[in-house]
N, C-alpha and C positions, 0 to 999 in steps of 0.2 A: 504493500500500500504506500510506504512511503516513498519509495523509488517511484512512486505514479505507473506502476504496472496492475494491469486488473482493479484499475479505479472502481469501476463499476458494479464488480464484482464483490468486491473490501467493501461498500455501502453496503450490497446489500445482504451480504452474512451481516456486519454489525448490527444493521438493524435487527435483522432476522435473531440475533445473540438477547441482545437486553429482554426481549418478550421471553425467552426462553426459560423454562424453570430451573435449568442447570447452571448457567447462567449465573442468573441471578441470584444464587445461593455462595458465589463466589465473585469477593468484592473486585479482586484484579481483572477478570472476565468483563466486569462491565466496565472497569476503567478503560481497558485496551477498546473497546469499541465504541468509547465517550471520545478518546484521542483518533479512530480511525475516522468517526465523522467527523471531528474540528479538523485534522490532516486534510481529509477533502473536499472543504469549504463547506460541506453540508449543515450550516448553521443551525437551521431552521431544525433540520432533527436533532442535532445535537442538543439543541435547548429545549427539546421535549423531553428528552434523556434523562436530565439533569434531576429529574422529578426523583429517577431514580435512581441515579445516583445518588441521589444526597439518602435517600432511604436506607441504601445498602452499606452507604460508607458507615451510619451510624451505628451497623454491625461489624464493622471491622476493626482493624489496627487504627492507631492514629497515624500513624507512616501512613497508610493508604487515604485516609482520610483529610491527611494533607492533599494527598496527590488529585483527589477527586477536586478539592475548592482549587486548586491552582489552575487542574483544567477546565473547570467551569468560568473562572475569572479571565482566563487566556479566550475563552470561546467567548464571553460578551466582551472582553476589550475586542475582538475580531471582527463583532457588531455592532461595532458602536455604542455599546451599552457602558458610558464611559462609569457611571454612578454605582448601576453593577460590578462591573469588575472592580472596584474602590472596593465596593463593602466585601464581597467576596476576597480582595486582598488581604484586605483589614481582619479579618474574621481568621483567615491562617497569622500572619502578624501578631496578633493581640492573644491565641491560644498558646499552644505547649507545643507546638511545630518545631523539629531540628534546625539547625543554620543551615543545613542545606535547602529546605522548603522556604525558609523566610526569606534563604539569598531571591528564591526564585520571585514571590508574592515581591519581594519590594520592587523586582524589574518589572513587573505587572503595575505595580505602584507607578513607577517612575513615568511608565507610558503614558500612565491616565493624566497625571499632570501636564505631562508636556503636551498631551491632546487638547490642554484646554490651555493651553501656553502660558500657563505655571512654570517657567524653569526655573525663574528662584528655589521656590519648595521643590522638584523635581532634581534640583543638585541636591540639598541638604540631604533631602531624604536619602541619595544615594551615598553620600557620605558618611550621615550616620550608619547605614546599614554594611559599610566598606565592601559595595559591588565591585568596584576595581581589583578588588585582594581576593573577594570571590569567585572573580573570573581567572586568576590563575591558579587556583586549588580543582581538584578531579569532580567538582559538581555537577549534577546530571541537568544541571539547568544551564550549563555555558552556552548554549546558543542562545536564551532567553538574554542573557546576563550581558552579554558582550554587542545584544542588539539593542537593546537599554542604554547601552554605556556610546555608542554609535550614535544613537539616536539627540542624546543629549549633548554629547560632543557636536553636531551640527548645530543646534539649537544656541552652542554658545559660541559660534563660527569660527570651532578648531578643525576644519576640514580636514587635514589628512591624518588626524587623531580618528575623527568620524570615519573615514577609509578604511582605515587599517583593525578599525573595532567591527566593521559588517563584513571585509573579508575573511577575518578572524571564526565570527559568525557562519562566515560560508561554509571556513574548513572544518569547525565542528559537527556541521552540519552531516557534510559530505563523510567524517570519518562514522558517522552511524548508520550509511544508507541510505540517506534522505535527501531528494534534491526538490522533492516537490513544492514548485515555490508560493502554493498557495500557505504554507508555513510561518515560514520569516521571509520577510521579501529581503534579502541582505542585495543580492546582483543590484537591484535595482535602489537599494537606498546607497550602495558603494558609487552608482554611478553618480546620481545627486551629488555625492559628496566630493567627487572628482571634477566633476561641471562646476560645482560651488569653488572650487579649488584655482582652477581656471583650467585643469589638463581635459578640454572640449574633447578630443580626441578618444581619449582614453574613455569617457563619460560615456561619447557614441557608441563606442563599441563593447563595452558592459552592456549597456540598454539592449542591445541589440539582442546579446546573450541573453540577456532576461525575459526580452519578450519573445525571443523562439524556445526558450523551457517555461511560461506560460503558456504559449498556442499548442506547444507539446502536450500539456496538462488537460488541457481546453476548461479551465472552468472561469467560469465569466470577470469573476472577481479580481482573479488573478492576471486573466489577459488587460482586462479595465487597467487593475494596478502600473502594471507594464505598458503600457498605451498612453498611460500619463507622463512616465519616467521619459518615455523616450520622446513624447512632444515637450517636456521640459529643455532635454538637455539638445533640443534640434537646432542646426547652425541657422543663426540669423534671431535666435529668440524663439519663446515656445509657437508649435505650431497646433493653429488654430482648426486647423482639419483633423490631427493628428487628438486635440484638447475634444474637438466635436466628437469624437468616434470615443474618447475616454467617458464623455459623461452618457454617452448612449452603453456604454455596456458596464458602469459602475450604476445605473440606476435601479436594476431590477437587482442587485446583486450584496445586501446589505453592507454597505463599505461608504457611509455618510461623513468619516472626515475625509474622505478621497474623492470622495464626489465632489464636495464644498471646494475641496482644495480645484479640481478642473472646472469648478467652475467661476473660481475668483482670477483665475490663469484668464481661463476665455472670455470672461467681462475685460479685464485688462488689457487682453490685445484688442476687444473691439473698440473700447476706449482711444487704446492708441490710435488706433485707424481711424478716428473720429466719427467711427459708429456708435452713438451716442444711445440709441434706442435699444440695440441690442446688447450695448455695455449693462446701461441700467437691467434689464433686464436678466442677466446673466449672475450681477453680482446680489441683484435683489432675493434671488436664490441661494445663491452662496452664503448670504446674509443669515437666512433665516435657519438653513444647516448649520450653521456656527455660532448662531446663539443657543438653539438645542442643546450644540456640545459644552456652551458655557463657555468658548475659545475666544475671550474679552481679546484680546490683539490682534485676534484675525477682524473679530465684527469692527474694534474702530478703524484698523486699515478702510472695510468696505465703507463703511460713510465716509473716510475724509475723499476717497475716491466720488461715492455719490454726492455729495458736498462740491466737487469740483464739477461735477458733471450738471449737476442743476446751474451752475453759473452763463449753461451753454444754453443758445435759444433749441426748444425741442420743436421738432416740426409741429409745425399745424397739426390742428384737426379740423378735417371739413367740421359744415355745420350737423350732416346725421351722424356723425363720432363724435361728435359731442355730447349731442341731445342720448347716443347710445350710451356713455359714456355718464352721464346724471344716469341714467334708471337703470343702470346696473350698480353703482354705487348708490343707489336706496334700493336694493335689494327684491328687484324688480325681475323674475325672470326669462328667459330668453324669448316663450311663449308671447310675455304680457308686453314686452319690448317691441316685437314681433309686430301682434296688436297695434299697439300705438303709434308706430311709425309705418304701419301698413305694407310691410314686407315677410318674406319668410323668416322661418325661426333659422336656415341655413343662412340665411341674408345676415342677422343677428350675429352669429356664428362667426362667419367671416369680418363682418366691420368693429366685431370686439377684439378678435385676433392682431387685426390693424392697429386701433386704438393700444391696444397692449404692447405692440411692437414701439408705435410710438412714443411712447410713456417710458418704455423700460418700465415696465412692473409687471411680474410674474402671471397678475391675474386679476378677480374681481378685490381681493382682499391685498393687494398693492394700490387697489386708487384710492383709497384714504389717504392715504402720504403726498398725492400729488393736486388731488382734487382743486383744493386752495389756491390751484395757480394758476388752472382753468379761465377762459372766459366762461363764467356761469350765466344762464339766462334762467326765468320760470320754465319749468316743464310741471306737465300734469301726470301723475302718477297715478295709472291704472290701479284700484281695487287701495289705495293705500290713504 
């Protein structure tokens, strides 16, 4: 499974395992099948799992019982579930967990901070818990530990600190048979850090390797991820077709700081371009992904950006994107809109899309931010 051989296959014995009554009477049986679905992106089951997991750990060892909360906190930090993995970290942390469990819970730690761009606390932490010292001792968590320690070294822009900590990552990786990079994305955060570096070259052709043992893997999350990396580190600045095709396959694929991140890329290059309508609307998404995650320095990047951007005249709106534009913003819908301006509800449909575009704002609950700066006239509001 973790080699990415009989992907398919490895889902579906695991599943097939946890319902089992033999199984289940044995705590490490369902661990290895809690780790074969998070190995295979398969989130969504894995966190059905967890139900029972957490039942069986509380018949077992505490060793194991560690091991159950680390891979449950490793599986919602994988989803975004930055508040979960916290408490789940905190929960091995604050019991009777070995140093080798807690080295791992604090890397889980460490992530969740710098998800929400806490690297103040996301250094302490790691310093009180000495991940650094950790990562050179035989801990079964060094690939955890040394993508922690990567992750934060970018974060405080020691690039080839960062480098040399996700390559590090890789080769632990690689010494246990695991190259499947829906895992630790290390290829692809070493190229970041080599691009952030300034060795372009070397960035490209990481990325590249990343994203052909992604397509090797084929799971969506993981190609997204890589599909980011490599329109990051593309000559000329990130590329914007390359950012488009990231957040079409990071969207169905629970991976929300990865999404937010393509799509605060792709508002910014349309910015550049002085595409203004589809900037706003790009990053007003990104926006609202990054307050979820509570990532206070990503959201004020997007305002002083939207801030800049309101300073620009936004196109017109004919007069019926207007008048569309009041009775969808009083909560009028497409029917009654329809109705009142005497066209179809497709008609409706299309001149909201318009209006959206030209706004920059994601949808009906983006024109309250812009409304105020509208020319407003009376409109009569069907049934209200």
């Amino acid at each position: 499974m973790s080699a990415g051989v009989e992907w398919t296959l490895a889902v579906q014995e695991a599943e097939a395992a946890v319902v089992s009554a033999p199984c289940r009477r044995d705590a490490r049986c369902v661990l290895r099948a809690l780790w074969v679905l998070v190995y295979a992106g398969e989130l969504v089951a894995a966190d059905a799992v967890t139900g029972v997991a957490a039942e069986v750990a509380a018949r077992g060892d505490q060793h194991v019982a560690d091991q159950f909360g680390l891979v449950r906190a490793y599986s919602a930090l994988l989803c975004g579930g930055l508040d979960r993995a916290w408490e789940l970290s905190r929960h091995v942390l604050e019991g009777t967990a070995g140093n080798d469990a807690r080295l791992g819970a604090t890397a889980v730690g460490v992530r969740v901070r710098l998800g929400r761009g806490a690297v103040d606390q996301a250094r302490s932490m790691a310093w009180r818990a000495g991940l650094a010292a950790g990562a050179a001792t035989d801990s079964r968590y060094r690939p955890l530990l040394f993508d922690a320690l990567g992750a934060l070294a970018m974060a405080d822009g020691d690039f080839d600190a960062a480098e040399r900590a996700f390559l590090a990552c890789g080769r632990e990786l690689a010494d246990r048979g695991i190259v499947n990079p829906a895992i630790l994305r290390w290829q692809g955060q070493a190229a970041l850090a080599a691009h952030a570096a300034g060795r372009s070259e070397a960035a490209r052709r990481t990325a590249h390797d990343a994203h052909a043992a992604a397509a090797c893997w084929g799971s969506l999350r993981a190609l997204g991820q890589a599909t980011l990396v490599s329109a990051t580190v593309a000559a000329g600045g990130p590329d914007p077709g390359l950012l488009a095709d990231a957040v079409e396959l990071l969207e169905p694929s629970w991976a929300p700081a990865d999404l937010a991140e393509a799509r605060l890329l792709l508002g910014s290059r349309h910015a550049d371009a002085g595409e203004d309508g589809k900037a706003r609307r790009e990053l007003a998404r990104a926006r609202v992904q990054f307050e979820a995650l509570r990532n206070v320095p990503r959201v004020d990047r997007i305002d002083a950006t939207l801030r800049r951007l309101r300073t620009t005249e936004r196109p017109a709106l004919t007069d019926r994107e207007l008048e569309a534009a009041q009775l969808a913003y009083a909560d009028c819908t497409n029917k009654e809109i329809a109705a009142r301006l005497f066209v179809s509800v497709r008609t409706v449909e299309y001149t909201l899309s318009r209006v959206y575009d030209k706004l920059g704002v994601p949808g009906r609950d983006g024109l309250a931010d812009v409304i105020g700066d509208l020319p407003l006239r009376p409109v009569t509001v069907p049934g209200h």
